[in-house]
Backbone as CSV, one residue per row, in Angstrom:
resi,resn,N_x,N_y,N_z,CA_x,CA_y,CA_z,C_x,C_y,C_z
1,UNK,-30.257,-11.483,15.496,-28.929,-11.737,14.989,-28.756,-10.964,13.688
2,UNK,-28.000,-11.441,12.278,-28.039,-11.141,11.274,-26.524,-10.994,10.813
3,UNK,-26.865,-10.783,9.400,-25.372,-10.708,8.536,-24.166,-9.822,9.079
4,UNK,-22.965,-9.726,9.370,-22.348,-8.236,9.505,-21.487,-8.153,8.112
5,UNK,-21.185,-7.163,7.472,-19.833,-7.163,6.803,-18.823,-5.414,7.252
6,UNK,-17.944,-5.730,7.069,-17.078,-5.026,6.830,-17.055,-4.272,5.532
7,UNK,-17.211,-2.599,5.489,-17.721,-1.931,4.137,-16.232,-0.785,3.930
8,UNK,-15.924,-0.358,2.577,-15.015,0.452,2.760,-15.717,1.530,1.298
9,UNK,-15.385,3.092,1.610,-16.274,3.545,0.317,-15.487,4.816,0.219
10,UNK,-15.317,5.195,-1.592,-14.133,6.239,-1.847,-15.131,6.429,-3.181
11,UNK,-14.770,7.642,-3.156,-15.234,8.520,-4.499,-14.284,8.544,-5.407
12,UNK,-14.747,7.807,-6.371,-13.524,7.708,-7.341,-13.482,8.616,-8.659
13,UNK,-14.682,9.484,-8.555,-14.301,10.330,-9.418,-15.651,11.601,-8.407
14,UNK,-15.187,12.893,-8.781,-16.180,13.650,-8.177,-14.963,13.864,-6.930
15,UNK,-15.869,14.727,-6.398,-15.395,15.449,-4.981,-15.019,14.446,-3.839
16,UNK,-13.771,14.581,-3.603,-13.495,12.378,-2.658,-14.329,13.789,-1.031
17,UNK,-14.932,14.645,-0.465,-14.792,15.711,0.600,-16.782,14.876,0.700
18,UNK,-17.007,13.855,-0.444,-18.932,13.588,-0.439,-18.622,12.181,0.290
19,UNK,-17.709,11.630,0.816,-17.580,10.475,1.470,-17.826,10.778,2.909
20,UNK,-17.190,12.044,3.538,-17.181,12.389,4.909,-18.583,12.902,5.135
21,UNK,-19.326,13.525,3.905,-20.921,14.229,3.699,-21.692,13.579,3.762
22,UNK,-21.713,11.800,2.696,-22.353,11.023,3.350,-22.707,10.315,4.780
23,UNK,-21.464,10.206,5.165,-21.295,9.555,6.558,-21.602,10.550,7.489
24,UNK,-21.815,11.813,7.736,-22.280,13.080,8.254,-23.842,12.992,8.466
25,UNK,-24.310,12.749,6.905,-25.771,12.999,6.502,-26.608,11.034,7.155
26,UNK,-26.062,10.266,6.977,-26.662,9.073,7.168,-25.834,8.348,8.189
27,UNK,-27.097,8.290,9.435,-27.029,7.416,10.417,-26.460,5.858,10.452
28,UNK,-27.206,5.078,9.626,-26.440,4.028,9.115,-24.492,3.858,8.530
29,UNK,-24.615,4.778,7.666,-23.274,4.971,7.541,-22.322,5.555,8.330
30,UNK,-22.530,5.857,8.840,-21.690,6.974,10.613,-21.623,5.343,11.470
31,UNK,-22.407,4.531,11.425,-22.158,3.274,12.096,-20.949,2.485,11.535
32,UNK,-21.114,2.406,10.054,-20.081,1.431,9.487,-19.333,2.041,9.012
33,UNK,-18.988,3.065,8.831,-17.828,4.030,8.073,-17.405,5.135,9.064
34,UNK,-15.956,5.575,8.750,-15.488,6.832,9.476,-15.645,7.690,8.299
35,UNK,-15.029,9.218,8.680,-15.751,10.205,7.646,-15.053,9.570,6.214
36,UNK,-13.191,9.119,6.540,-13.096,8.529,5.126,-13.399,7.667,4.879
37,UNK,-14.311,7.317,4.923,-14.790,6.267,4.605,-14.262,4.705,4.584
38,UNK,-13.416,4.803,6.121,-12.607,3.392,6.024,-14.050,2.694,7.520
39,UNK,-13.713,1.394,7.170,-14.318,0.610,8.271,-14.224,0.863,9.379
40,UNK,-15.724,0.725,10.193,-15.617,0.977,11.470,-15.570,-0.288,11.941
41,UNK,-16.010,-1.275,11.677,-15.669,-2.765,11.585,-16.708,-3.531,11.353
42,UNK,-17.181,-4.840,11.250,-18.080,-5.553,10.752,-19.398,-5.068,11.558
43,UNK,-20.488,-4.656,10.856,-21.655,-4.039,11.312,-22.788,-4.986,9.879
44,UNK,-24.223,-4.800,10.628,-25.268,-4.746,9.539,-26.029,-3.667,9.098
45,UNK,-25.620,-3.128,7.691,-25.929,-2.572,6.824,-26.942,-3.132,5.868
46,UNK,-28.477,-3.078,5.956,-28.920,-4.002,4.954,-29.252,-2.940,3.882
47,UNK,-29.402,-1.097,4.191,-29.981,-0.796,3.340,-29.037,0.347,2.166
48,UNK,-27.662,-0.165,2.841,-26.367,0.610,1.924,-26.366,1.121,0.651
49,UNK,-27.019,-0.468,-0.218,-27.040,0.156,-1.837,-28.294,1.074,-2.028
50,UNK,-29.663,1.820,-1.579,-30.400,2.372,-1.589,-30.027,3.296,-1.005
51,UNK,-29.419,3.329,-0.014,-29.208,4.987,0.793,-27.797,5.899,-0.123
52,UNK,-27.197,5.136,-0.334,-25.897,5.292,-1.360,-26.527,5.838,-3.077
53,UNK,-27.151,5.088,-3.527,-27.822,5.222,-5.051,-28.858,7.028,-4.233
54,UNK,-29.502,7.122,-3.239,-29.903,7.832,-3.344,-29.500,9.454,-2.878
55,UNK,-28.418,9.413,-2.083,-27.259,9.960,-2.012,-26.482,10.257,-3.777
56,UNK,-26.400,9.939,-4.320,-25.564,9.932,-5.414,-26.244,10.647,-6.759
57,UNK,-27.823,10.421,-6.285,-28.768,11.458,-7.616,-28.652,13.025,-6.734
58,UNK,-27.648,13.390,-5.754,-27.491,14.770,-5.503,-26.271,14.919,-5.926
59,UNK,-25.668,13.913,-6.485,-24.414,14.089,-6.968,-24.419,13.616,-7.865
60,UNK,-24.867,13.776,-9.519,-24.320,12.885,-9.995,-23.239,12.569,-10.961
61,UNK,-22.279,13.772,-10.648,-21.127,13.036,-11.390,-20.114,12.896,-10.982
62,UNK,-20.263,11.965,-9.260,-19.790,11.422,-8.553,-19.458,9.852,-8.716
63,UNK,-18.621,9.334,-9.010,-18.896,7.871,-8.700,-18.225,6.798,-7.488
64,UNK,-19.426,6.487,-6.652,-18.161,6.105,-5.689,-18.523,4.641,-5.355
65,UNK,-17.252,4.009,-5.176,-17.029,2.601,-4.689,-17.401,2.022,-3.572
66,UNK,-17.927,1.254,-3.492,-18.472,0.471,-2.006,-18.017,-0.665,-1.721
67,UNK,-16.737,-1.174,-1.490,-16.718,-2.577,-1.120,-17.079,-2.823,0.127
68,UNK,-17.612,-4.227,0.118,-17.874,-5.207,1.054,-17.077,-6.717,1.511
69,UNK,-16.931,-6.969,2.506,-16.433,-8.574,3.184,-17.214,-8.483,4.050
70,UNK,-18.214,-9.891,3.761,-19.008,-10.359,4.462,-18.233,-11.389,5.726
71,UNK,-19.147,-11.745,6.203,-19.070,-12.940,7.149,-18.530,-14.193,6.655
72,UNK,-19.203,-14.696,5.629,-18.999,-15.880,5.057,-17.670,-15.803,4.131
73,UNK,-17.042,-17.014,4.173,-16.136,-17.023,3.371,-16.171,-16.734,1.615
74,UNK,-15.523,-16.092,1.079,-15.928,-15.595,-0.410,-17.083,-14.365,-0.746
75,UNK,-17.377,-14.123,0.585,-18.607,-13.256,0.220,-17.734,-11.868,0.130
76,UNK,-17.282,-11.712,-1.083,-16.113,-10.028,-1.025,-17.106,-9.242,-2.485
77,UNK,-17.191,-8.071,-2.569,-18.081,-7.518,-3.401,-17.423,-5.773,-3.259
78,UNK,-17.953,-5.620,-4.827,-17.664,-3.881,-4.942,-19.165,-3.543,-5.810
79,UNK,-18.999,-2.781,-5.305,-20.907,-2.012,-5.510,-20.184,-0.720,-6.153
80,UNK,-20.232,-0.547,-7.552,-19.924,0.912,-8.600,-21.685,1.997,-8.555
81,UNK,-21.324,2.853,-7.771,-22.760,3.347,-7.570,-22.700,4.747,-8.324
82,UNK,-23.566,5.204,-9.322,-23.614,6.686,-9.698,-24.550,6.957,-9.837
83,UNK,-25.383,8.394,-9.855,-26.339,9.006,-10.044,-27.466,8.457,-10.199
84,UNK,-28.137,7.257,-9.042,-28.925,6.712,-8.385,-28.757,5.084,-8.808
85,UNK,-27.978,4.959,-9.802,-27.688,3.453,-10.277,-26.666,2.586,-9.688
86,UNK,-26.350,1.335,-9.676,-25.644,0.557,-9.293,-25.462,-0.373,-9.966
87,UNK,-23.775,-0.863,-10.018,-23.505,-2.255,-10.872,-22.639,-2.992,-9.486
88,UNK,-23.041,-4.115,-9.682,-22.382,-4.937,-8.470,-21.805,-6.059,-8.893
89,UNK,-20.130,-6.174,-8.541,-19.125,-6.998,-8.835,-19.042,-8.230,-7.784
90,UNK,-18.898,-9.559,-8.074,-18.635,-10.089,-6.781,-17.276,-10.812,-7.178
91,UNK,-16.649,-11.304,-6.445,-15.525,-11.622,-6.088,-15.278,-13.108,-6.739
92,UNK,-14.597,-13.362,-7.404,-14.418,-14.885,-8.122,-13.140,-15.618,-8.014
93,UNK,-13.099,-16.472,-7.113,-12.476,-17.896,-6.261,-11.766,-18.672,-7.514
94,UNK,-10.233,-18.425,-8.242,-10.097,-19.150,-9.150,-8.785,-19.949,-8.456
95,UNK,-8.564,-21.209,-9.008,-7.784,-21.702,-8.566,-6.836,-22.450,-9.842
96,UNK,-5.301,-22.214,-9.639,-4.430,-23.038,-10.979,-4.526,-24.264,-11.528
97,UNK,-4.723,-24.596,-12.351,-4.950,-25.849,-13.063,-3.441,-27.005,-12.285
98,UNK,-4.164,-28.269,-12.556,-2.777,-28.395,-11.944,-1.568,-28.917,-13.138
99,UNK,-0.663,-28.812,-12.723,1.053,-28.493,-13.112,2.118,-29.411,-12.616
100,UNK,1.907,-30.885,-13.069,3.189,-31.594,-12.411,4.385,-31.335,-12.517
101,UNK,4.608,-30.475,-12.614,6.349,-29.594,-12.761,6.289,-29.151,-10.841
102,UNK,5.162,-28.654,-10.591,5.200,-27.545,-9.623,5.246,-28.546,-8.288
103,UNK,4.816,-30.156,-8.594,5.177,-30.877,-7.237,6.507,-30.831,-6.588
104,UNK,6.409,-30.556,-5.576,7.985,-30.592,-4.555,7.984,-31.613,-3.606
């Protein structure tokens, strides 16, 4: 069995032409990504942030975005990857205080 998510990935600075190069060059990513790098649809990717970070020390003043939606509810994430490093954002569930004006 195992996890699937749904991945989407854009070069946000650097050459956006290394998104279709990655997905060209790596098997894994040709599974979960088209060349622009939009979803091919929920797949398991376990080794994305390593093949990506290492992809990116041939580029590095590329920086490109990786989001993820997992399976599970709330599981939404953006992976900032450059020149073999990674910072990873996850997604935060806030909800309005409550407001007795706003009852109807």
């Amino acid at each position: 069995m195992g996890y699937v998510t749904s991945y989407n990935l854009e070069v946000k600075t650097g050459n956006s032409d290394l998104t279709g190069q990655f997905v060209g060059e790596n098997e894994n990513a040709a599974y979960a990504l088209d060349t622009y790098g939009d979803t091919q649809g929920r797949c398991k990717w376990y080794e994305h942030e390593e093949e990506l970070k290492a992809f990116s020390l041939k580029h590095p003043e590329a920086l490109f975005e990786l989001n993820g939606k997992g399976e599970e509810s709330g599981d939404i994430w953006i992976k900032y990857i450059q020149n073999g490093k990674c910072q990873t954002c996850k997604a935060k569930i806030a909800f309005d205080e409550f407001d007795h004006t706003k009852l109807k």
